[in-house]
C-alpha positions as CSV (number, residue, x, y, z in Angstrom):
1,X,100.3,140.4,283.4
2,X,102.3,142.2,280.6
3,X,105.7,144.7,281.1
4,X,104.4,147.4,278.7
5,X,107.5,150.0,279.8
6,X,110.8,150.5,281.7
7,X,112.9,153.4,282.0
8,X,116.0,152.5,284.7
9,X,118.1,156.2,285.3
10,X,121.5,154.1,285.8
11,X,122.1,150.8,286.8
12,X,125.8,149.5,285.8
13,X,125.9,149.8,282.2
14,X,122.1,150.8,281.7
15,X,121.9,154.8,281.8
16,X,119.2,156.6,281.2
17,X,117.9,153.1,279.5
18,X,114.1,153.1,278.4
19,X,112.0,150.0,276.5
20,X,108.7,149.2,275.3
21,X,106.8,146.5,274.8
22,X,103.7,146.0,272.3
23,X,102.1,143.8,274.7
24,X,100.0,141.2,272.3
25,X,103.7,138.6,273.0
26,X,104.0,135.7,275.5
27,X,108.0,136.0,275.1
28,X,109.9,138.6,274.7
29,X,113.6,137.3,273.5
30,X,116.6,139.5,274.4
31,X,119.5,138.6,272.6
32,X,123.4,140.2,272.4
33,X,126.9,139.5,272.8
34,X,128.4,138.4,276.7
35,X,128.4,141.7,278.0
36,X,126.0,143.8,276.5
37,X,123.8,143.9,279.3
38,X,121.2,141.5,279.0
39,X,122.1,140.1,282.5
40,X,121.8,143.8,284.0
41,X,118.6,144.1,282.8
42,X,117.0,141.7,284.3
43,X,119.0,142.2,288.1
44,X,117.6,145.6,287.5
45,X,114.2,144.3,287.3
46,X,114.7,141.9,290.3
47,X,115.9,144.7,292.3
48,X,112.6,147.3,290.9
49,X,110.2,144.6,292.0
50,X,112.0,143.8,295.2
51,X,112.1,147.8,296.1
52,X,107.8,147.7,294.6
53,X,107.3,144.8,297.3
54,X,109.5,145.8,300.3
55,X,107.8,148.8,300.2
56,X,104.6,147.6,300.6
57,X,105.6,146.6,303.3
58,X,107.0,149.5,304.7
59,X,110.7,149.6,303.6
60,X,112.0,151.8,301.1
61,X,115.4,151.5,299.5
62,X,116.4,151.7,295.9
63,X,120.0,153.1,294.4
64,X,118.2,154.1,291.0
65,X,115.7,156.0,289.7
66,X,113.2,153.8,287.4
67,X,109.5,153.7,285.9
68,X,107.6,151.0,285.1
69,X,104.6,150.4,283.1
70,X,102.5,146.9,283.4
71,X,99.2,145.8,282.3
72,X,96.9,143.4,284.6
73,X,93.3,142.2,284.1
74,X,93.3,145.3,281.1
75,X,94.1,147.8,284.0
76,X,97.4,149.7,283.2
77,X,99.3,150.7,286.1
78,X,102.7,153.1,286.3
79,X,105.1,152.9,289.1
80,X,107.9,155.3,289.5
81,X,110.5,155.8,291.9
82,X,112.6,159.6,291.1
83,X,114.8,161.2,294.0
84,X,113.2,159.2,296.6
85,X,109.7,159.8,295.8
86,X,107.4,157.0,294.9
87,X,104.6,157.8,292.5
88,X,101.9,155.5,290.7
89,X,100.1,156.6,287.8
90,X,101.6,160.0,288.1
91,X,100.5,161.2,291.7
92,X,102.5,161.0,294.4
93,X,102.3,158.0,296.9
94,X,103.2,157.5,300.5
95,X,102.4,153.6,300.5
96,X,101.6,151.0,297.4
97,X,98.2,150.6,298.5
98,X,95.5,148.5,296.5
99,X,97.4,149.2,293.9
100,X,97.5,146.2,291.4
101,X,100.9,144.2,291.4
102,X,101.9,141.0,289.7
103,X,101.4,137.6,292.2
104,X,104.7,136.6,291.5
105,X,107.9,137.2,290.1
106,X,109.9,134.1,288.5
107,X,113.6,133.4,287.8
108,X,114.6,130.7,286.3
109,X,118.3,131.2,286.8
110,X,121.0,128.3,285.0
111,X,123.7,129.3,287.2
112,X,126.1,131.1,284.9
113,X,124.9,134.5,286.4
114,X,126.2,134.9,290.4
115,X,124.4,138.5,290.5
116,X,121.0,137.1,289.8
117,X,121.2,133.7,291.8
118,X,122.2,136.0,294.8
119,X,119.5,138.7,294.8
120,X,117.5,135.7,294.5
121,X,118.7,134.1,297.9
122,X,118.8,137.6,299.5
123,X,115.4,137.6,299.4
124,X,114.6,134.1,300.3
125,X,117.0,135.2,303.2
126,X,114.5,137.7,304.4
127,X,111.6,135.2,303.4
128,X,112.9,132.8,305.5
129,X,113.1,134.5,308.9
130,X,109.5,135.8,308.6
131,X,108.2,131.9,307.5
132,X,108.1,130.3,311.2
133,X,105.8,132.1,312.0
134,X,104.1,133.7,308.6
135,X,100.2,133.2,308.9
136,X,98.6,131.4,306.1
137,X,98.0,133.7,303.7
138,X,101.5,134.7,303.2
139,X,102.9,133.8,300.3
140,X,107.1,134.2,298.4
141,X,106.6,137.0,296.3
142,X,110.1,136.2,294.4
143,X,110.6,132.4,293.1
144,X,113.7,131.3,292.0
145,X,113.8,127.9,290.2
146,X,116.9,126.8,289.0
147,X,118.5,123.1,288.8
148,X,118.3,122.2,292.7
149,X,113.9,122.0,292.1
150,X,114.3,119.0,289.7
151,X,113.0,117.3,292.3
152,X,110.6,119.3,293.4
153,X,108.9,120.4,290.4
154,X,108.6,116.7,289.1
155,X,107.2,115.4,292.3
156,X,104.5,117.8,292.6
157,X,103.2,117.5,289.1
158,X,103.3,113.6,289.4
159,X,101.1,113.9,292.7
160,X,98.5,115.6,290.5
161,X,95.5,113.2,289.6
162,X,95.9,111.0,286.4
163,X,93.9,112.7,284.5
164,X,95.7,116.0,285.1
165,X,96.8,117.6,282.0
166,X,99.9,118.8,283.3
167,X,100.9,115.2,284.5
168,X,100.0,113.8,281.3
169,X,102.7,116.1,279.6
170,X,105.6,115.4,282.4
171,X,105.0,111.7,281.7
172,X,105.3,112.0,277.8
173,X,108.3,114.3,277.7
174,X,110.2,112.7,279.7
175,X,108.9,108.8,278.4
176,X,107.5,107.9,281.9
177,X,105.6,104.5,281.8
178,X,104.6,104.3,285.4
179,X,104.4,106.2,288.7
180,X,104.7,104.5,291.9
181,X,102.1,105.0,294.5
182,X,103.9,106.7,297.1
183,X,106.6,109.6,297.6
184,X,110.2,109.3,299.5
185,X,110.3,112.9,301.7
186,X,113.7,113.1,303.6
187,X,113.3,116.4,306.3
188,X,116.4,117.9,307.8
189,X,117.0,120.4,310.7
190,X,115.6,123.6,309.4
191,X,117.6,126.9,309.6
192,X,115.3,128.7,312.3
193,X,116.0,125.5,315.0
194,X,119.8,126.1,314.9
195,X,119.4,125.5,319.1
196,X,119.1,123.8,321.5
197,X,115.8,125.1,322.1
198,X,113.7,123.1,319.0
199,X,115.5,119.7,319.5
200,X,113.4,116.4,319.7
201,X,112.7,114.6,322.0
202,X,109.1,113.1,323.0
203,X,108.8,112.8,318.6
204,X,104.9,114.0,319.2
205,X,102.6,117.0,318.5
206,X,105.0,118.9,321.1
207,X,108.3,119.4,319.0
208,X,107.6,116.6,316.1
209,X,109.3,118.5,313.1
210,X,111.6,120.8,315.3
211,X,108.4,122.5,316.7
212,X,107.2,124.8,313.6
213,X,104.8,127.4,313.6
214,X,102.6,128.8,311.5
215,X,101.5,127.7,307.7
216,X,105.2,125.4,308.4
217,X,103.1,124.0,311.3
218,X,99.6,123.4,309.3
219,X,101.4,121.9,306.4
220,X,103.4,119.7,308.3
221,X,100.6,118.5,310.7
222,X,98.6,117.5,307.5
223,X,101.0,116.1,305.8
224,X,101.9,113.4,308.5
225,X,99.0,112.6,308.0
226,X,99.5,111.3,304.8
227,X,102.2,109.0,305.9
228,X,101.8,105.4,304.4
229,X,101.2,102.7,307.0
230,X,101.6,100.0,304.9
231,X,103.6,96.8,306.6
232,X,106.9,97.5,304.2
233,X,110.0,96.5,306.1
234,X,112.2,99.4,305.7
235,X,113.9,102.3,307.7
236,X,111.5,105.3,308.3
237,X,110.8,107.7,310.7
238,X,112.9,109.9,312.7
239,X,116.6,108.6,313.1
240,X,118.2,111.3,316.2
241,X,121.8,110.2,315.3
242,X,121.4,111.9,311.9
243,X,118.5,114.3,313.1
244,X,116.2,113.9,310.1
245,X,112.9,111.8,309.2
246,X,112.7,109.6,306.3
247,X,108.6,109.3,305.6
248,X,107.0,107.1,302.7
249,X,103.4,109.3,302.3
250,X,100.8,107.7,300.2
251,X,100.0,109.8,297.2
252,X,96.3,109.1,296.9
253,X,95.8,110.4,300.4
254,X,97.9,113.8,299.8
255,X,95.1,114.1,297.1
256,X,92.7,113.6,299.1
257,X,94.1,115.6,301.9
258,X,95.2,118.6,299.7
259,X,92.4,118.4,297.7
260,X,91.9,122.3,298.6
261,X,94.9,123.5,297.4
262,X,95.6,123.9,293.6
263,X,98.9,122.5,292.1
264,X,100.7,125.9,292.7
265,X,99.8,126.3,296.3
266,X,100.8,122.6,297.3
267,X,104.1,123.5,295.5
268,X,104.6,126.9,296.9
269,X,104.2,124.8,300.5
270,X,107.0,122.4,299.9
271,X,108.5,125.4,298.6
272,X,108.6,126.8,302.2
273,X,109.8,123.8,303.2
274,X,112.6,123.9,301.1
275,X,113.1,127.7,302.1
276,X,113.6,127.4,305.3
277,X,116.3,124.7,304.6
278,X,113.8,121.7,306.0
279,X,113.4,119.9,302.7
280,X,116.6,117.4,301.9
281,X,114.9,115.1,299.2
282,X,111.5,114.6,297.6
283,X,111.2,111.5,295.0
284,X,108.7,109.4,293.8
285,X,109.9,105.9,291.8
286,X,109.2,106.2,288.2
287,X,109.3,103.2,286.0
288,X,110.1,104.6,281.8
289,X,108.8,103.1,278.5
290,X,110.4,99.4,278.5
291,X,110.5,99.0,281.8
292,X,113.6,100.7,283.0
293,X,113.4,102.0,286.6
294,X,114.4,105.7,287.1
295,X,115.3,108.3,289.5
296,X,115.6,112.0,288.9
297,X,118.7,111.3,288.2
298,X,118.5,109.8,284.9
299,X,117.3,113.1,283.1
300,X,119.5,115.2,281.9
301,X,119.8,119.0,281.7
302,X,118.4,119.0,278.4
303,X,115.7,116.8,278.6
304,X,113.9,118.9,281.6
305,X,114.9,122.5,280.1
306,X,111.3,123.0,278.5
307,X,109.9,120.7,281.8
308,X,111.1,123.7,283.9
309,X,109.1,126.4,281.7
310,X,106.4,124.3,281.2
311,X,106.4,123.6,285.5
312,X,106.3,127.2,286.3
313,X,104.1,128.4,283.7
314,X,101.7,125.4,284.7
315,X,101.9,126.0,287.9
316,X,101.4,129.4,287.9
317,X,98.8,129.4,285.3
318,X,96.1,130.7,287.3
319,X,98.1,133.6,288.9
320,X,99.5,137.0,287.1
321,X,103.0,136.3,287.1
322,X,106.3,137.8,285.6
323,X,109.1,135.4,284.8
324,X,112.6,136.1,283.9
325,X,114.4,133.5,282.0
326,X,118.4,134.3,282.2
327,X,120.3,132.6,279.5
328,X,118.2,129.4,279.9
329,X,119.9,127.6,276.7
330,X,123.4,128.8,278.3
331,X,125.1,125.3,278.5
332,X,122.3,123.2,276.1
333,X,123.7,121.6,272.9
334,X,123.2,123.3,269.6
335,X,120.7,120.6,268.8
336,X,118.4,121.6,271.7
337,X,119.3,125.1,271.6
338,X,117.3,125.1,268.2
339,X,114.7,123.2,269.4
340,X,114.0,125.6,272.6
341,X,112.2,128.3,271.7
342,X,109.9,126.1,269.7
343,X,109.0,123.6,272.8
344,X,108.2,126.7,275.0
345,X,105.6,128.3,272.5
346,X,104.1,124.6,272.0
347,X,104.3,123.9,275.5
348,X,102.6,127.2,276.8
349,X,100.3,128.6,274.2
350,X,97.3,128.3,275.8
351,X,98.3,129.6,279.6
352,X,100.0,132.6,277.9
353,X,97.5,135.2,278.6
354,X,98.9,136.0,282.6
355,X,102.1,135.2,282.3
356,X,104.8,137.3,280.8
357,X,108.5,135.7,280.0
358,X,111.4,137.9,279.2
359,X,114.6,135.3,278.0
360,X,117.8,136.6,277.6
361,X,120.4,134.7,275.2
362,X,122.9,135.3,273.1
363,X,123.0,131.5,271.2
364,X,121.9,132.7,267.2
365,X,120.6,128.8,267.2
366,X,118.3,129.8,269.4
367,X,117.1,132.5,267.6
368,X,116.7,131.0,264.4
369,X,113.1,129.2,264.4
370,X,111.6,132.4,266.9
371,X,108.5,133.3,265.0
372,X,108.9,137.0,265.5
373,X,110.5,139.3,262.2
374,X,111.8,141.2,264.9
375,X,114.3,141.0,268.1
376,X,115.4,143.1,270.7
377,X,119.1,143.1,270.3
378,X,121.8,144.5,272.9
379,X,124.8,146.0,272.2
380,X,127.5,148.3,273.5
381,X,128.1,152.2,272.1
382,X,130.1,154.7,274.1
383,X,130.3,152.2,277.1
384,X,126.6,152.1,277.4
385,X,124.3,149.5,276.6
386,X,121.5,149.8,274.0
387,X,118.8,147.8,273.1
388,X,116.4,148.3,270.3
389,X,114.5,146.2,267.9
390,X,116.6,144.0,264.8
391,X,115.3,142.2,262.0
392,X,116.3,138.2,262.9
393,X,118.5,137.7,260.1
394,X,121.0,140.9,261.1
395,X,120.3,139.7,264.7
396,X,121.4,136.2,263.8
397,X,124.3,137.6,261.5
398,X,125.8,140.0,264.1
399,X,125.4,137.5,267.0
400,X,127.2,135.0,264.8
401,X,129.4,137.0,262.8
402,X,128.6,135.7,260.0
403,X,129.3,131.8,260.9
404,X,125.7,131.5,260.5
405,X,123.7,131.9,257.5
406,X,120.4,133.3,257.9
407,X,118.0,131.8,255.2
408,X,115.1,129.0,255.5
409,X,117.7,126.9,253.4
410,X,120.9,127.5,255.6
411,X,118.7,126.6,258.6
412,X,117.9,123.2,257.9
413,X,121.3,122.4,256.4
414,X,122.9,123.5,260.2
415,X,119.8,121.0,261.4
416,X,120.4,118.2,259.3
417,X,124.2,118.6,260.6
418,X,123.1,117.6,263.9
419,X,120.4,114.9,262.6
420,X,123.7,113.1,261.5
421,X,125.2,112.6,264.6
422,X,122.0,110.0,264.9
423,X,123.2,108.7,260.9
424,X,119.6,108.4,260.3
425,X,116.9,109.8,257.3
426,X,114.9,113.0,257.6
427,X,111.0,113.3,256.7
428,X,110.1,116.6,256.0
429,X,106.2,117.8,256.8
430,X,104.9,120.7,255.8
431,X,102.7,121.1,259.3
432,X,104.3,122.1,262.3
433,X,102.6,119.2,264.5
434,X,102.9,116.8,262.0
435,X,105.8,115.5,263.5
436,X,104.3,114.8,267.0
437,X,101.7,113.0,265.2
438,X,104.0,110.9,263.4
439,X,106.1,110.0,266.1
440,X,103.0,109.0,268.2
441,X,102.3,106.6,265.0
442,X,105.2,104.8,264.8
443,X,104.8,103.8,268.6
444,X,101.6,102.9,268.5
445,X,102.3,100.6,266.1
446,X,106.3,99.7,266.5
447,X,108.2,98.5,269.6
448,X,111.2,99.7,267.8
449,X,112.7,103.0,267.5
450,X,111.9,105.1,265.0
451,X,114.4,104.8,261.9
452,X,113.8,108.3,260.7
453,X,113.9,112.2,262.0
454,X,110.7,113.6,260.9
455,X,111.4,117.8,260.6
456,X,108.9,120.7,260.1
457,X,110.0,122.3,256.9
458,X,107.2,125.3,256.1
459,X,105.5,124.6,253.2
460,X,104.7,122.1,250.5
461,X,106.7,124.3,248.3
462,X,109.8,124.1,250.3
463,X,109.8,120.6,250.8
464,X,109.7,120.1,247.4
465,X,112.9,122.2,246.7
466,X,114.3,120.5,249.5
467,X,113.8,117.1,248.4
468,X,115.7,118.0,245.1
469,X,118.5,119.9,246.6
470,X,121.8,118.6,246.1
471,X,123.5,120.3,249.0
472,X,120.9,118.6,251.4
473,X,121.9,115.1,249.8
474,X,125.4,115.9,250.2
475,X,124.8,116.7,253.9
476,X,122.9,113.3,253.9
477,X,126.2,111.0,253.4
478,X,123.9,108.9,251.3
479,X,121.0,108.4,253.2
480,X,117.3,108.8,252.0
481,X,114.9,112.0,252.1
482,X,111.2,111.9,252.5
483,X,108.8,114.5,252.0
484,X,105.2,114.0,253.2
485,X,102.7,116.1,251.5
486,X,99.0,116.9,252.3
487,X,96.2,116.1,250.4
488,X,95.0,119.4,249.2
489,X,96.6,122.3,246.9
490,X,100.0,120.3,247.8
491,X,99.4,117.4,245.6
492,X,99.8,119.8,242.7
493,X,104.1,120.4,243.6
494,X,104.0,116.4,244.4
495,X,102.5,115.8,241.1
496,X,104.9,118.4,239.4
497,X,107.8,116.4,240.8
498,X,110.4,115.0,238.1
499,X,110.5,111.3,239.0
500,X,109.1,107.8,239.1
501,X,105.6,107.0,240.7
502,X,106.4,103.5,242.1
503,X,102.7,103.4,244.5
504,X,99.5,104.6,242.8
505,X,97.1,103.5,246.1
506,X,96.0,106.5,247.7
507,X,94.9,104.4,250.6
508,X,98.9,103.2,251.0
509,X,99.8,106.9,250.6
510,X,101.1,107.2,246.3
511,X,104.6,107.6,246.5
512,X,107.3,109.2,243.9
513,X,110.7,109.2,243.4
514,X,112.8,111.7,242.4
515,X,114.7,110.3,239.0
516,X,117.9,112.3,240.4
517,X,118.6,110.9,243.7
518,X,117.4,109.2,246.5
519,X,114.4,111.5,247.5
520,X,111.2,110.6,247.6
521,X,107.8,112.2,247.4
522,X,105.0,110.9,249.6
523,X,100.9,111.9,249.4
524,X,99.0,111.7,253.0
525,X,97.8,108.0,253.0
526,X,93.6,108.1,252.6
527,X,91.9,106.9,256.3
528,X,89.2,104.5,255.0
529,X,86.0,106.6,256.5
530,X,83.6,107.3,254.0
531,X,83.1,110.9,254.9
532,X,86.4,112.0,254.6
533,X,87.0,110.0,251.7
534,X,84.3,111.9,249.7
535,X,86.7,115.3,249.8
536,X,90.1,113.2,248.2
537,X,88.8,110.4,246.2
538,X,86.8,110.8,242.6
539,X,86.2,107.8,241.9
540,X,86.3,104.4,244.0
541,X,86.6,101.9,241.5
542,X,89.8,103.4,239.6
543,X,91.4,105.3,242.7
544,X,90.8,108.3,240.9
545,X,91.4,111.9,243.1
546,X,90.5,115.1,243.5
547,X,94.5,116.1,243.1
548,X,95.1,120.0,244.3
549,X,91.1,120.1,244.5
550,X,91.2,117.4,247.7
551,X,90.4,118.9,251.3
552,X,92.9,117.0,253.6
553,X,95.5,117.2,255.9
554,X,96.9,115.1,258.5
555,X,94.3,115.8,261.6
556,X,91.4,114.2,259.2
557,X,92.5,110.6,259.9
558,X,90.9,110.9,263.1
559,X,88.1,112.4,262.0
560,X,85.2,110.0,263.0
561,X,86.1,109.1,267.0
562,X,84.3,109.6,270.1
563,X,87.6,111.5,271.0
564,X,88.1,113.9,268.5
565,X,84.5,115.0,267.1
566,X,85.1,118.2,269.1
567,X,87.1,119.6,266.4
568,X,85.7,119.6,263.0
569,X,82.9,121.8,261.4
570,X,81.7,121.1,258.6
571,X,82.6,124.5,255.8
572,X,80.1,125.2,252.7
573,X,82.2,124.4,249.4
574,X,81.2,124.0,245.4
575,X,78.3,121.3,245.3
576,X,77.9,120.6,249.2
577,X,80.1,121.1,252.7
578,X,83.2,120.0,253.4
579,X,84.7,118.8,256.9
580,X,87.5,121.0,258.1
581,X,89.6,121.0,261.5
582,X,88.2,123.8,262.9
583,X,91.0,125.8,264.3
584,X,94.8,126.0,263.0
585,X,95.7,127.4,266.9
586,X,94.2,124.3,268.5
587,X,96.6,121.7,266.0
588,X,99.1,121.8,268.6
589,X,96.9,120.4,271.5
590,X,94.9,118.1,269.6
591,X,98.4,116.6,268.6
592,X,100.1,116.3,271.7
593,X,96.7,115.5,273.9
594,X,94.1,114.1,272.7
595,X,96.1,112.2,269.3
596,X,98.1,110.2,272.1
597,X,95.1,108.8,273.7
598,X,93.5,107.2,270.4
599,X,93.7,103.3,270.0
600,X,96.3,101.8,267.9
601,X,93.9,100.9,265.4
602,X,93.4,104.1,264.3
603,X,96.8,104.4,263.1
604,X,97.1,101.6,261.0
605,X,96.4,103.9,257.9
606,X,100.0,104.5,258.4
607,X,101.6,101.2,258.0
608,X,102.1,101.3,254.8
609,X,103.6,104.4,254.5
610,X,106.1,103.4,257.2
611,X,106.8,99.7,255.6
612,X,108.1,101.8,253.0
613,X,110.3,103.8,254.6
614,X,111.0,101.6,256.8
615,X,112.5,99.7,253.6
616,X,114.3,102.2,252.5
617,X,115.9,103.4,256.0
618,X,117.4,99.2,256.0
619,X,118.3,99.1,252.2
620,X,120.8,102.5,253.4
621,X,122.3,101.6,255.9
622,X,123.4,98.2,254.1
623,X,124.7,99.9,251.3
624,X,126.5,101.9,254.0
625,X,128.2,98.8,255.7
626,X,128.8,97.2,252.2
627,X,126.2,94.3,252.9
């Protein structure tokens, strides 16, 4: 699914109001002031797509004329609506037809914006009265996710298999150890049995559940199934004082059970529950690294911002879908603000291709690491809004009024700002997944938290500059500044450093210091496999390199495992081949998948390197406390 047009004739501030999209992006970013009407675009697109489905089924109301271009499965199709006609693709219509429409509509909603949460719950209104009795097939055209599926979304994704890739992810983001074996589901009195008519009172296949109907009834029916008849001591079951059940359901048999249904459609069923006003708490007991026993509870709102993208676009992977993000980054702190836009790519760059997220904001940080030159920008002329396309840097500067500084430079000073608040070191990489691989280093071989930020800074140029910039030792307060650069082309602006080589060892990872200041230089450590070795090191017996003529970065200390053969080739060069990752766009997944599930032997090529730091991180913050 891809928006490629919109015209909307008025709709508050949006008259006569027309965009385009070039239909190759995932995300398409909408930023302006409070105001602007970055809001009233997307409750005009709620309110085109609720007209689009109401009249397919046979209801027809909309206050404004609009037309609306979208792609699916490479088939264009046009819907307008003008002076109460409908017409697709240019003829006039008297129904919708076969004609293609998106699965779903999404809304993640933060709850800043009334309008949108409430032509969300309008339609789940009119959802909800047809649900009782809705036969199977049917399915919630509009989903709204905001803070109140927590809950939900976690639970669903943690009753996925273990070897699901989307569980995997939850657990790592959010540092789950352990899941327990079975899920706490508290049902309530639904909204349709509001009489006297669905009370319980035999508790059997007569009126168990406030007698449902329907896909309410099926799911229901199949899910008791599933209840855990273990000998716990414990209160369960249906309690009339309070009128609710309290069930314990074994996981492994709503697996089994549900094996059917994909991920989505066992959501989009406790989603129904939930709907109809049945579903007071789902929660399975998690256990996080070191042992700590959690609840939902214990994450906060930023830590399960990107777990809500990635839950819907997981989810709904598999399904043409259109999803509106409102101001998600609305009440986030800078720091995570920044990091937003960058976990969402990572998070959902390969299920991009049916899914199509518009994100309003109007947060600069946020703007600042988007890898598009240019924005869509709102902004108010003659009491009407206006959107058209920005470079980033006037975007930024006209969103901040000049309180922030657009340059690569300026960026990372506003990041190393925030890195303070943790008072420790920064180690710059010049790969954007670098930093995933690092962190899943240190923990593979340290029980104790990392004593250093490592940060994504471009290029092996850049770090360099960065590394001998006084302003970012200033912003420092004293502490040290790594730079970690590849083994390749790189090693010529490590070599052209001015400083003090204090380790020659490749295999330690050579190290120099900057004779200014407290920066230092570090060279990829060498893995030890004789392959590999061939492309960096000249000669064996005096540690002797390639310098800039090496071939290696940091995937190519895995190179050689079971695990990770998949994703070399091996490249013809000057006197022979050479081994090469194979493809740039699959760094991101080989860091945060299949790196993660290597043994912690084959990061010990790091020690070194970290006993160094390590050293340095200590001797800092002694001289800091005057030890």
């Amino acid at each position: 699914m891809r928006l490629k047009s919109l015209y909307i004739s008025q709709y508050k501030n949006l008259r006569d109001f027309s965009l385009s999209f070039d239909g190759s992006s995932f995300i398409d970013v909408f930023v302006g002031k409070n105001g602007t009407g970055k809001s009233n675009l997307f409750e005009a697109l709620i309110e085109i797509f609720r007209h689009i489905d109401e009249y397919h089924r046979g209801k027809a109301s909309c206050d404004f004329d609009y037309k609306i271009g979208f792609e699916i499965m490479d088939k264009t199709t046009e819907i307008a609506w003008n002076s109460g006609k409908l017409i697709i693709n240019g003829k006039e219509r008297k129904t919708i037809g076969k004609t293609p429409l998106p699965d779903n509509v999404l809304i993640y909603y933060s709850g800043h914006n009334d309008t949108v949460a409430n032509l969300v719950k309008q339609y789940e209104e009119s959802f909800r009265k047809r649900i009782k009795r809705a036969d199977f097939e049917e399915a919630r055209f509009f989903i709204g996710i905001g803070p109140e599926y927590k809950e939900l979304l976690l639970a669903v994704l943690l009753m996925q298999s273990e070897t699901s890739k989307a569980r995997y992810f939850i657990c790592q983001k959010l540092g789950i150890e352990t899941v327990a074996s079975e899920a706490k589901l508290v049902l309530k009195r639904p909204a349709y049995a509001d009489d006297s008519r669905f009370d319980i009172e035999f508790n059997d296949e007569t009126d168990r559940y406030w007698k449902p109907d329907g896909i309410t009834k099926n799911f229901l029916n199949r899910l008791h199934s599933c209840i855990n008849s273990g000998s716990a001591v414990r209160s369960e079951g249906y309690f009339p004082a309070e009128d609710r059940y309290i069930l314990y359901l074994d996981i492994a048999k709503i697996r089994k059970e549900f094996a059917d249904l994909s991920a989505q459609e066992l959501f989009r069923q406790f989603d129904n529950l939930k709907t109809l006003g049945m579903l007071a708490e789902i929660a399975i007991p998690l256990q996080l690294n070191g042992g700590v026993n959690a609840t939902i509870s214990h994450f906060s709102d930023g830590q399960f911002q990107s777990v809500y993208i990635y839950s819907i676009v997981e989810l709904f992977k598999d399904r043409n879908c259109f999803t509106l993000l409102d101001e998600p980054d609305a009440f986030l702190h800078p720091e995570w603000q920044f990091d937003f836009l960058k976990q969402v790519i990572e998070i959902t760059d390969t299920n991009a291709k049916n899914n199509h997220l518009l994100m309003s904001s109007h947060s600069a940080v946020t703007l600042i690491p988007h890898d598009k030159k240019k924005i869509k920008f709102f902004d108010i002329k003659n009491n009407r809004a206006n959107c058209y396309d920005l470079p980033k840097s006037v975007a930024i500067k006209k969103l901040s009024a000049d309180l922030i500084k657009y340059s690569e430079q300026e960026q990372l000073l506003s990041i190393i700002n925030a890195i303070q608040i943790e008072n420790k070191p920064v180690l710059f990489t010049e790969g954007s997944t670098d930093p995933v691989i690092i962190k899943e280093a240190w923990y593979k071989l340290y029980d104790v938290e990392m004593p250093f930020i490592p940060f994504y800074a471009f290029s092996c140029t850049y770090i360099k500059q960065l590394l001998t910039d006084n302003r970012i030792h200033a912003e420092m307060g004293g502490l040290p500044v790594f730079a970690l650069f590849d083994f390749d082309k790189a090693y010529d602006q490590w070599n052209g450093l001015n400083g003090i080589i204090s380790e020659t060892d490749p295999f330690k990872g050579m190290i120099k210091k900057w004779a200014e200041g407290e920066s230092y230089a570090l060279m990829l450590p060498v893995t030890a496999n004789d392959e590999i070795q061939k492309q960096v090191i000249r000669n064996a017996a005096t540690g002797e390199t390639f310098g800039g003529e090496s071939c290696y970065e940091i995937e190519h200390l895995f190179y050689g495992h079971n695990a990770t053969k998949n994703y070399y080739q091996h490249e013809p060069c000057v006197g022979g081949t050479k081994i090469v990752f194979k493809s740039d766009g699959e760094k991101t997944a080989f860091a945060k998948e299949v790196v993660p599930r290597l043994d912690p032997t084959c990061f010990e090529v790091f020690r070194p390197m970290f006993e160094f730091i390590k050293s340095k991180c200590l001797s800092a913050v002694d001289a800091k406390e005057g030890i």
